[in-house]
N, C-alpha and C positions, 0 to 999 in steps of 0.2 A: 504494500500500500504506500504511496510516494505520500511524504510527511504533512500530512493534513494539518497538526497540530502546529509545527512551526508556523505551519501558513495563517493557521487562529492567532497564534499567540499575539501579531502585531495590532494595537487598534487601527491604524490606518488601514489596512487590508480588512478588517472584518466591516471597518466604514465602506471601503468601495465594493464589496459583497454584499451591503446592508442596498447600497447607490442600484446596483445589477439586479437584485432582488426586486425591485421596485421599478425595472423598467431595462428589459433584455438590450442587447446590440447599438450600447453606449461605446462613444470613438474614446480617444485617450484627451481631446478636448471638452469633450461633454463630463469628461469624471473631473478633470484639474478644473471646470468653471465648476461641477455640482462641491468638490468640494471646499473648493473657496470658499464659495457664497453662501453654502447650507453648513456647513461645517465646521466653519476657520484654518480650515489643512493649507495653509501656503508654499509646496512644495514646488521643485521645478519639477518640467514634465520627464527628467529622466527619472524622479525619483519616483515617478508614480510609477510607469513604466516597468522597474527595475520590483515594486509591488506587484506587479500586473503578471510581472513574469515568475516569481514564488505561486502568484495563485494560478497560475497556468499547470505550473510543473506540479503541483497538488491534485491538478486535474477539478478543480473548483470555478475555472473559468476556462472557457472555451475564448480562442481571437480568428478571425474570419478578414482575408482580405476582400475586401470590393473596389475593385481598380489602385486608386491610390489609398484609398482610407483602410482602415483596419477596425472594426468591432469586438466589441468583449460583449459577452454573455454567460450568467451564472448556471453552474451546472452543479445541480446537490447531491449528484449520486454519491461524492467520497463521505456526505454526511451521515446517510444514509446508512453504510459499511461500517459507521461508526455505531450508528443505533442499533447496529444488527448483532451488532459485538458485545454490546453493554445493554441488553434489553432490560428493562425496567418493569414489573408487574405493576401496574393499577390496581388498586383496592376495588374493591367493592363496595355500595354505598354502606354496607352493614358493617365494614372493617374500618369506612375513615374515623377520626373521632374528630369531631368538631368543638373547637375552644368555646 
């Protein structure tokens, strides 16, 4: 499984997965204005870039050329492999106990 968790670990990276999440095949301009402006992230576009490509190699975002531009789009199956791993039972309503 290529290192999902290093790729969590950064906030920057889980902001422009949160950016992906909320709206597919964002260029590398549309992530460095969203997070300027919704976020305060003032980075240059290598350093977004250089995020872009930890969460590629994670297999968390997919990049698509279209002539000269390039697309990202968030892909959640590594999360997924995660929950498959660590499955959690839910209670039942007769097991929770409420405060």
């Amino acid at each position: 499984m290529p290192d999902v968790y290093r790729a969590l670990d950064d906030e920057t990276r889980r902001t422009v997965l949160d950016l992906l999440a909320e709206r597919d095949e964002q260029t590398l301009f549309e992530l460095c204005g969203a997070l300027a402006m919704r976020h305060g992230v003032t980075m240059t576009r290598q350093a977004i870039s250089q995020h872009l490509a930890v969460l590629e190699e994670a297999g968390l975002v997919r990049a698509e050329r279209r002539g000269r531009t390039k697309v990202h789009s968030f892909d959640p199956a590594p999360l997924a492999a995660i929950v498959e791993r660590w499955r959690i039972p839910h209670p039942t309503r007769a097991e929770r106990t409420d405060p």
